[in-house]
N, C-alpha and C positions, 0 to 999 in steps of 0.2 A: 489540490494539495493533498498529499498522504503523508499521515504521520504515529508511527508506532509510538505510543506514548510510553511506554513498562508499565506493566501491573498498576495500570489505572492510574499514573501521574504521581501515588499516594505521595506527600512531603514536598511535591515539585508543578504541581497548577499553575500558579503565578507565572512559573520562567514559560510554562507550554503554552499558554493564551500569550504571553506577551511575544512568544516567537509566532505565534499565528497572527497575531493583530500586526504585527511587524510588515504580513505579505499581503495582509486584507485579499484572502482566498475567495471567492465565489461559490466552491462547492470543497469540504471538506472530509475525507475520509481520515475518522480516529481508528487506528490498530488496538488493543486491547484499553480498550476502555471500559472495565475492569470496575463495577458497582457502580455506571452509570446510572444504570436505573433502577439502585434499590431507592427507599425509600418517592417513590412517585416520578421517577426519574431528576430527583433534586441536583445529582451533578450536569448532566446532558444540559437540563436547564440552564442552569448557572455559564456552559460553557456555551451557551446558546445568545445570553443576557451579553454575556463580556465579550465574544467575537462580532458580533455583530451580525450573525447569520442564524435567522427566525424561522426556519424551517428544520426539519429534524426528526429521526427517529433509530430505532440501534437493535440490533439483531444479538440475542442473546447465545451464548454457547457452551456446551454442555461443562468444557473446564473453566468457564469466566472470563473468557479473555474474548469478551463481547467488541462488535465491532460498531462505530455510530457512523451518521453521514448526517451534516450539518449544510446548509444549502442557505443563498441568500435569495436563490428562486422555489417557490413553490411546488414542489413534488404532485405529480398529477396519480402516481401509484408509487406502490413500496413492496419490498417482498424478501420474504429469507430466502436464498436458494437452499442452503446446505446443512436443516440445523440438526448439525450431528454433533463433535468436539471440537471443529473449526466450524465457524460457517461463514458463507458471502453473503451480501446483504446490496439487492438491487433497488435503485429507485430509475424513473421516469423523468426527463425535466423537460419543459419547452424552453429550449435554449436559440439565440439567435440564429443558430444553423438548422433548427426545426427541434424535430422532437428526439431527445439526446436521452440513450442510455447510461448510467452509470454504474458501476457495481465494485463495491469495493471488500475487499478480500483480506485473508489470513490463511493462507496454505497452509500445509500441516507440516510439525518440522520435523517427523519421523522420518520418512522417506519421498525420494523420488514416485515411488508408482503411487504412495498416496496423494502424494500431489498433482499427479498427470489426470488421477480420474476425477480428481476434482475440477481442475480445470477445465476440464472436457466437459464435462455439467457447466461448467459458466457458460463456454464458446460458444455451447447451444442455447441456450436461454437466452442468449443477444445474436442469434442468426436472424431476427425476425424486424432489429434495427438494423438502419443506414446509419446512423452516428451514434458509436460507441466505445466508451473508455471502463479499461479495465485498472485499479490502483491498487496496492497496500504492500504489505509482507510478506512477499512470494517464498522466502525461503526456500529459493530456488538461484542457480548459478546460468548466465548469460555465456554460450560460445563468441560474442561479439566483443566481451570483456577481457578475451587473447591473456588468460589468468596465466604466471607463466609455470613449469615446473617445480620451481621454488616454493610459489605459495600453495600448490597442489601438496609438495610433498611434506609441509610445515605444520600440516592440518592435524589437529589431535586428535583422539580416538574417535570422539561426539562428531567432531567436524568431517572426519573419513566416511563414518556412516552416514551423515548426512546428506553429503554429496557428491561422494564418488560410491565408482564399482568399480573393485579388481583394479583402486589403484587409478583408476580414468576418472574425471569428472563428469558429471551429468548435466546436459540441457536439456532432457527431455520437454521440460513445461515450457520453457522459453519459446524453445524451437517450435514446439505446437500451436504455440499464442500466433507466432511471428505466419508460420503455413495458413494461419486463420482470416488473413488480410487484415491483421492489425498492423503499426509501426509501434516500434521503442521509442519514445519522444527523447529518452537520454540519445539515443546513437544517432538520430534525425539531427540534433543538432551538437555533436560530438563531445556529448555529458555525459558519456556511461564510463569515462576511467576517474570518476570524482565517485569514491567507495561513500555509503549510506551505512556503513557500520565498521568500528565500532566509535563510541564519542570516547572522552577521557573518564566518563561516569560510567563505562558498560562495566556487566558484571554478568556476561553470558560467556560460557567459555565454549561456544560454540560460535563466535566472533573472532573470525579475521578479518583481515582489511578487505575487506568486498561490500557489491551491489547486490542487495539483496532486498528493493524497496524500487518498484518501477508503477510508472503509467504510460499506459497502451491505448493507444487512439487507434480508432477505424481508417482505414484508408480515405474512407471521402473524408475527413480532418485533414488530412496530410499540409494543406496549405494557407494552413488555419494557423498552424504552430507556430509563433516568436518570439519563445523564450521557454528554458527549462533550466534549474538549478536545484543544486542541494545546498540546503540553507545551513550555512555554518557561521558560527560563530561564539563568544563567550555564553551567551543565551542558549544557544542550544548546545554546547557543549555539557555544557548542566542538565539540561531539561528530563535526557531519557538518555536509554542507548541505543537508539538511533535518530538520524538526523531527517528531519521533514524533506521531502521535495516538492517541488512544484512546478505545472506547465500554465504556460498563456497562452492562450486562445483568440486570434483576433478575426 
């Protein structure tokens, strides 16, 4: 499960664990989680206590918008990749299909090239696993998502720079995941036209109606997948502004 909480949940915990405990996730990547770990990592804990997932640790980042990964299996290693203003944050799990990569992310939301090089630093760090999932806040745009004209050209100024050039939109980071022999677990099972932002609570005006919250499984997963959705409802309509997703692994 990935889930962009906003600026650390502040006012709104209760709806985010109660939308987490709702899916009872296995392995959980938080997007800004946001003074998880001031004070001795007292919230991480807490969020650790009320999911039900006893392993844990969270990669700090230079603007706060720290990213954690809560696990109900035991992590055998853990690692920053990137810790600059965004960072990825990998751990290791022995999962049923062997020893499983995770790394869960926040791309950066200035631009496309800052986000291709950052990704290109993930792809590498997981060349050396057979099974590996990549999850979070790509703030990045999917060509498989066939966005049409309309929403390209609706796009306000934030949103033009964001993700177009000259007018065209951009997959660069997608496209590079996908050439990596990953899958989009949304398009594997025909879930990428259910947009992950914005809820009825956003308050980012760099929020149109788009996918911009994916998990990327390695090719040997591929037959693993039975089931991916993005979790909507009065609960998470509230929660943040953006809406969790989640794949099953069987």
């Amino acid at each position: 499960m990935s889930y962009n909480i906003l600026d650390g949940g502040e006012g709104r915990l209760d709806l985010i664990i109660s939308a987490i405990k709702s899916e009872s996730p296995d392995v959980l990547v938080i997007n800004e989680a946001n003074s998880f770990s001031a004070n001795g990592n007292k919230t991480l804990k807490l969020f650790s206590e009320k999911t039900g997932l006893p392993y844990y640790n969270i990669a700090p980042t230079e603007w706060g918008y720290d990213i954690a990964i809560l696990s109900r299996l035991p992590f055998n290693k853990s690692e920053v990749l990137m810790p600059n203003k965004r960072a990825a944050f990998a751990v290791e799990i022995d999962s049923p299909f062997g020893p499983l990569s995770v790394i869960g992310l926040h791309l950066s939301p200035d631009s496309e090239i800052n986000r291709l090089f950052e990704i290109k630093e993930i792809i590498d760090y997981q060349k050396k696993y057979e099974n590996r999932i990549i999850m979070g806040d790509m703030n990045a745009l999917s060509r498989q998502d066939d966005y049409s004209p309309k929403i390209i050209g609706g796009f306000n100024a934030k949103q033009t720079e964001k993700f177009t050039d000259k007018g065209k939109p951009l997959f660069d980071v997608v496209d590079t995941i996908l050439k990596s022999e990953y899958l989009d677990a949304a398009v594997q099972l025909k879930g990428n036209k259910e947009t992950t932002v914005p809820t009825p609570s956003n308050r980012d005006i760099a929020h149109a109606d788009l996918r911009l919250d994916y998990i990327f499984i390695s090719e040997s997963l591929a037959s693993h997948i039975v089931d991916y959705k993005v979790v909507k409802n009065e609960t998470t309509d509230k929660a943040s502004d953006h809406y969790p997703i989640i794949v099953k692994l069987a």
